[in-house]
Each structure stands twice: as C-alpha cells, then as structure tokens.
DOZA-132086 format. One record per residue (C-alpha): residue in three letters; chain; x negated, y, z negated. Coordinates in steps of 0.05 Angstrom, whole numbers, plus 5000, padded with zeros to 4 digits. Each point is the difference from the previous one (the first is absolute). Layout:
% DOZA-132086
r resn=ala, chain=A, east=X, north=Y, up=Z
...
***
This chain:
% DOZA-132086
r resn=unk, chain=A, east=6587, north=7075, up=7716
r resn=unk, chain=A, east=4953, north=4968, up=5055
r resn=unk, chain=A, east=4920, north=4996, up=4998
r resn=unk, chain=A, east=4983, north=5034, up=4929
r resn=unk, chain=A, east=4974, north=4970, up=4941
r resn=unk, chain=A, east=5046, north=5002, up=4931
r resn=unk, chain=A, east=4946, north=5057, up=4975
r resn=unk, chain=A, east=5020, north=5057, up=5054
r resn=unk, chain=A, east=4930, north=5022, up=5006
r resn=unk, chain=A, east=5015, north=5037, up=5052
r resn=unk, chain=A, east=5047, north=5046, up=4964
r resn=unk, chain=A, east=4936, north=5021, up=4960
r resn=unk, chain=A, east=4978, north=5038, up=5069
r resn=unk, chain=A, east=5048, north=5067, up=5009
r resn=unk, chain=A, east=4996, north=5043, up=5057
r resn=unk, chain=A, east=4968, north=5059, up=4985
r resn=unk, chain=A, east=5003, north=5070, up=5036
r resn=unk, chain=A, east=4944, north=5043, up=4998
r resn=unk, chain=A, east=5040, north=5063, up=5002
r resn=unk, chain=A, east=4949, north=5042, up=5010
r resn=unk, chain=A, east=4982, north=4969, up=5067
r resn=unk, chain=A, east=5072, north=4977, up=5012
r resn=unk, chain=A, east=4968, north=4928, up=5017
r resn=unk, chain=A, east=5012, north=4933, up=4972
r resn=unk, chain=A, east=4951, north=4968, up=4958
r resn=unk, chain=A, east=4988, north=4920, up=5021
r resn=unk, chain=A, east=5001, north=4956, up=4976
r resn=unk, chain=A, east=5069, north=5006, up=4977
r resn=unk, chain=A, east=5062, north=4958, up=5003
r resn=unk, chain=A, east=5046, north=5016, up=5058
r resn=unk, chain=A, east=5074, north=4966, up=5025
r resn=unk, chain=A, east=5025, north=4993, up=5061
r resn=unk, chain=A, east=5067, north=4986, up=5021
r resn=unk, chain=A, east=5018, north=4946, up=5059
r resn=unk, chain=A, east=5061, north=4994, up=5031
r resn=unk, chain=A, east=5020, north=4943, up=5048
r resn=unk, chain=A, east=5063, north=4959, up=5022
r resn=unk, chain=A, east=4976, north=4927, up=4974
r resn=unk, chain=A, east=5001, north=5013, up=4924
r resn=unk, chain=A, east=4949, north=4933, up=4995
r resn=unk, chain=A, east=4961, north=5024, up=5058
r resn=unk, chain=A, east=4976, north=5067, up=4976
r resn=unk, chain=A, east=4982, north=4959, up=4934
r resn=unk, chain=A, east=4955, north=4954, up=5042
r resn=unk, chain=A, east=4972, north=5058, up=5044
r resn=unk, chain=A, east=4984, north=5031, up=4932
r resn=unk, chain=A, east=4971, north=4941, up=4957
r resn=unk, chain=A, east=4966, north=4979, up=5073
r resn=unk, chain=A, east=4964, north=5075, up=5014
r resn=unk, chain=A, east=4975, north=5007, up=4924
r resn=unk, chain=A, east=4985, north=4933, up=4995
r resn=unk, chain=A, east=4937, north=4990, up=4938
r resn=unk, chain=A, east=5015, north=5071, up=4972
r resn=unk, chain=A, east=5037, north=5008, up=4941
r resn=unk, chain=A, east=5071, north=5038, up=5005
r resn=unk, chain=A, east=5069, north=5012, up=4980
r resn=unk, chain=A, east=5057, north=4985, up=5042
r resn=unk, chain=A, east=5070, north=5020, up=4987
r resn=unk, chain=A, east=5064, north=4984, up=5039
r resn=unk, chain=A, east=5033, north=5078, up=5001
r resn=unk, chain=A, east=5066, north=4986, up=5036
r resn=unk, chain=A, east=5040, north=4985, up=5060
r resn=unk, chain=A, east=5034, north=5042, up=5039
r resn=unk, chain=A, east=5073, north=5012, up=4999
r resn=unk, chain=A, east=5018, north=4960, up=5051
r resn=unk, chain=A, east=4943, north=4948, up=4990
r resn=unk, chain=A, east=4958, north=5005, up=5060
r resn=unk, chain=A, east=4939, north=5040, up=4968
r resn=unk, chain=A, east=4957, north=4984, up=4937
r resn=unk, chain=A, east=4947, north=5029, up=4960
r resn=unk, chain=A, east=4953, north=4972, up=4957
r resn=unk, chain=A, east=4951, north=5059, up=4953
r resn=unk, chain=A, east=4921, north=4980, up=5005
r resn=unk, chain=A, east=4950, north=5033, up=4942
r resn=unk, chain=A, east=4937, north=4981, up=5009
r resn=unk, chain=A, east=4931, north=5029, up=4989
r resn=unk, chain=A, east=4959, north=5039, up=5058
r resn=unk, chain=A, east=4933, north=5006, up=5001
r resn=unk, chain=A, east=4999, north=5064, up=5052
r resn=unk, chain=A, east=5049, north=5029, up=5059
r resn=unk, chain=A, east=4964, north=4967, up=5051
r resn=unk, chain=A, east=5034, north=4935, up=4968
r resn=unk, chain=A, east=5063, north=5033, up=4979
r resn=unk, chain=A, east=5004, north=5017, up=5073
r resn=unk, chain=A, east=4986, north=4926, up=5023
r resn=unk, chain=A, east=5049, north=4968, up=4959
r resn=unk, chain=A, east=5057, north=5052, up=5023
r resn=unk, chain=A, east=4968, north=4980, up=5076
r resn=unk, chain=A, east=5007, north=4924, up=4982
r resn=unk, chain=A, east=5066, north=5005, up=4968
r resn=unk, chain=A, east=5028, north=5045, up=5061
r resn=unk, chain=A, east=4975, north=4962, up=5057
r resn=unk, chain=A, east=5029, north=4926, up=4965
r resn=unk, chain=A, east=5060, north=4975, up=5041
r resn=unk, chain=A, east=5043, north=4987, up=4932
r resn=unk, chain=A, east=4997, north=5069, up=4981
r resn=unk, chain=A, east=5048, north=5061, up=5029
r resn=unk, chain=A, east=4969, north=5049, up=4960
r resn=unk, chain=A, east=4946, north=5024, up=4948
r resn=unk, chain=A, east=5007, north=5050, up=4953
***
C-alpha cells in the first residue's frame, strides 16, 4: 500500500450508479490498472503522476514470463473529466505499456 493514510478514507466513497440514468455518480472511488515492463518504474510513474493526492497502490502481479507488471490504483474522482485525465496521464507515461 502506497500514498493512503492508515484510516482508508477513501474507501468511505463507493461508486455509485444511478441506474435510472445509467451514469456514474462522482465523486466516487475508481481503480485503474497499469501495466509496464519496469516493475519500479510504473511505481514511480504512478506515485510521480498522483503526486499530493491520497491513494492506494497495489502490486497485482507479473507476468508469466516476467516481462510485464501490474500494480491496482483506487483512488477518489471528483468527475470524468478527471477520471479521463488521469487515464490520459497514465497512458501517455513512458513506464507504462498499458492502462486498464
């Protein structure tokens, strides 16, 4: 665990669904998933791009023969227009293969 605080305050945010709508209510806590070939380099890229906001970081796995790893994100968004820029800013960093 990387960048959250022993009280998971985060955790007390849920995403909601307003199934009427079919649209997701913000804020609400979201994860990504972010792939890469440097396991310590996708950390860095991580802990560098949400830098002073409060998150939880997870090592997921390596591949089977070791080139790829993932690390899980849950944070909180505020709205998709910054669910959307993280995924941007996590795509477009040179440490990571893939976002998911």
């Amino acid at each position: 665990m990387i960048g959250a605080s022993r009280e998971y305050p985060l955790m007390r945010c849920v995403m909601e669904i307003d199934r009427e709508n079919g649209v997701i209510v913000y804020p609400c806590q979201w994860s990504y998933r972010v792939i890469g070939q440097d396991r310590d380099g996708v950390r860095e890229a991580v802990e560098a791009i949400l830098s002073g906001r409060e998150f939880l970081l997870f090592y997921s796995k390596g591949s089977t023969g070791g080139k790829y790893h993932s690390w899980n994100i849950d944070l909180v968004v505020r709205d998709e227009v910054e669910r959307n820029e993280l995924f941007a800013l996590f795509k477009s960093h040179p440490a990571v293969v893939m976002v998911i």
